[in-house]
C-alpha positions as CSV (number, residue, x, y, z in Angstrom):
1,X,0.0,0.0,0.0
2,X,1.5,3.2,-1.1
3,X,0.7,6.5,0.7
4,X,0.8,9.9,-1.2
5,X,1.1,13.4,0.5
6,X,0.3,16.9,-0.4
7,X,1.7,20.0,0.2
8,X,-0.6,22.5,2.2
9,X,1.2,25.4,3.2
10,X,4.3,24.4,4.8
11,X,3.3,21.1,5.8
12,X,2.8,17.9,4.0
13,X,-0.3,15.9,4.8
14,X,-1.2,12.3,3.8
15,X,-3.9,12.0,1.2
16,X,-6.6,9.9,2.9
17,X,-10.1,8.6,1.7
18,X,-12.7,8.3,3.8
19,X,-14.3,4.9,3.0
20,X,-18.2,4.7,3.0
21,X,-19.2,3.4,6.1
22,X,-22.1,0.9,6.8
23,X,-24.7,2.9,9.2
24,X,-24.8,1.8,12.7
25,X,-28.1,0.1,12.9
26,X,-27.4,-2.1,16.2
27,X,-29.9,-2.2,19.1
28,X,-29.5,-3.7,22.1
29,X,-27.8,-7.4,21.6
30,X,-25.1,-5.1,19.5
31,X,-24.5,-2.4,22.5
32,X,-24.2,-5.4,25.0
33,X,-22.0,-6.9,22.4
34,X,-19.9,-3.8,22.3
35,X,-19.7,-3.6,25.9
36,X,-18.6,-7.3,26.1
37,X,-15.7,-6.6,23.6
38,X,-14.7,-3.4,25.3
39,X,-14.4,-4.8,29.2
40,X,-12.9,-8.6,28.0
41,X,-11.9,-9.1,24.5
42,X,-9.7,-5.4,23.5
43,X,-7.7,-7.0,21.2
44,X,-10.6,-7.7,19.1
45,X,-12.4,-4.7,19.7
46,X,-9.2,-2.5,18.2
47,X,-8.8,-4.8,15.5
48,X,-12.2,-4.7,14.5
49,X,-12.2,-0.6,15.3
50,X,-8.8,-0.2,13.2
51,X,-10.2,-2.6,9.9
52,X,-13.5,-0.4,9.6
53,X,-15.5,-3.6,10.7
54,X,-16.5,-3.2,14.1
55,X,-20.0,-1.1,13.0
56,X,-20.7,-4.6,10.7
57,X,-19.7,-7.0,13.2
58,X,-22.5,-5.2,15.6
59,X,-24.8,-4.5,13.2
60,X,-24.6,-8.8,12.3
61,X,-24.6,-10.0,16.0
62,X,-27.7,-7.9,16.5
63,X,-29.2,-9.2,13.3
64,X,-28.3,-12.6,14.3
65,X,-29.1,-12.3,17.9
66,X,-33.2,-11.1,17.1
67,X,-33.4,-13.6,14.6
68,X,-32.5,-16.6,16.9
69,X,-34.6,-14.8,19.9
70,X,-38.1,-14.8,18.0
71,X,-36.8,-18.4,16.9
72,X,-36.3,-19.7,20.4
73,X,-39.2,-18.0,21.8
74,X,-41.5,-19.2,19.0
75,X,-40.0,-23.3,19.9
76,X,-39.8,-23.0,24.0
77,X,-43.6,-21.6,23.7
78,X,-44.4,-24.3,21.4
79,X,-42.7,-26.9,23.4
80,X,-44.5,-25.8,26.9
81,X,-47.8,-26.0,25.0
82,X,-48.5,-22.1,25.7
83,X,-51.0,-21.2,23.0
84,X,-53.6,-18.6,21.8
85,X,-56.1,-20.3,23.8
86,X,-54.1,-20.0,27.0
87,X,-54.0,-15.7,26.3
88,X,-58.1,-15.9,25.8
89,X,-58.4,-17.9,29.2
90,X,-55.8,-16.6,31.3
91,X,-53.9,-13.7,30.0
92,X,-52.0,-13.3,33.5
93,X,-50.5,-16.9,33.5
94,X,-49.9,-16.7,29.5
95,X,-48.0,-13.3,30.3
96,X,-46.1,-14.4,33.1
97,X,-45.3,-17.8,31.0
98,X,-44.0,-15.6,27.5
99,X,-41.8,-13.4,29.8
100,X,-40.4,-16.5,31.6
101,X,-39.6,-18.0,28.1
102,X,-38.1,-14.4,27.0
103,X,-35.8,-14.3,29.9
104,X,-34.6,-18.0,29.1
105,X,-34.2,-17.3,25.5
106,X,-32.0,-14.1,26.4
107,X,-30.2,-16.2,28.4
108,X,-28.9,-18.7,25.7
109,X,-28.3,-15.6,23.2
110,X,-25.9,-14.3,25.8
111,X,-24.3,-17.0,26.3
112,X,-24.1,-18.4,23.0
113,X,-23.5,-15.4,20.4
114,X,-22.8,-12.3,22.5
115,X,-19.9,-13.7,25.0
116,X,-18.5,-16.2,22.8
C-alpha cells in the first residue's frame, strides 16, 4: 500500500479517503456486544475498530441475535404447549409464562452469540 502526500502550506499531509461506512443500525444485543468486547476481549475490539468492521460485526450479532430470539421463543412456547387459547383464558398466566420464556431465550443468546 502506497501513501501519497500533499503540500498544504508548509506542511505535507497524507492523502486519505474516507471509505463509506455501513450505518450503525445495532440495538440492544449489538450495545451489550460492544460492551462485552470493550471490558474482556480489547484486542478484538481494536482490531475490528482499526479494519473499519466493528460497526458490521455489531450490526450482524444484533441481526443474528433477534433472529434466533423470536426463533427460540416461538420453539420454548411451542414446546410448553403455551397457546392462543391460554392468552383468551388466562392472559395473567400466558404473560407471566411468555416473559419466563423471553428471559430464558436471552439467556442462551448471551451466552451463546454475544460472550463467545
Amino acid at each position: 500500500m502506497e501513501i501519497t502526500y500533499s503540500k498544504y502550506r508548509d506542511y505535507y499531509l497524507p492523502d486519505l479517503a474516507v471509505s463509506q461506512k455501513e450505518p450503525a443500525t445495532y440495538g440492544r444485543f449489538g450495545r451489550i456486544r460492544l460492551k462485552y468486547l470493550k471490558e474482556h476481549c480489547r484486542v478484538t475490539y481494536i482490531n475490528l475498530k482499526t479494519s473499519g468492521k466493528l460497526t458490521h460485526h455489531l450490526n450482524e450479532i444484533d441481526r443474528e441475535a433477534n433472529v434466533m430470539l423470536q426463533l427460540l421463543i416461538e420453539q420454548m412456547a411451542q414446546a410448553q404447549g403455551i397457546t392462543e387459547q391460554l392468552k383468551a383464558e388466562n392472559q395473567m398466566a400466558w404473560v407471566g409464562a411468555m416473559n419466563n420464556i423471553r428471559s430464558a431465550a436471552e439467556e442462551v443468546i448471551l451466552r451463546d452469540i454475544i460472550n463467545k
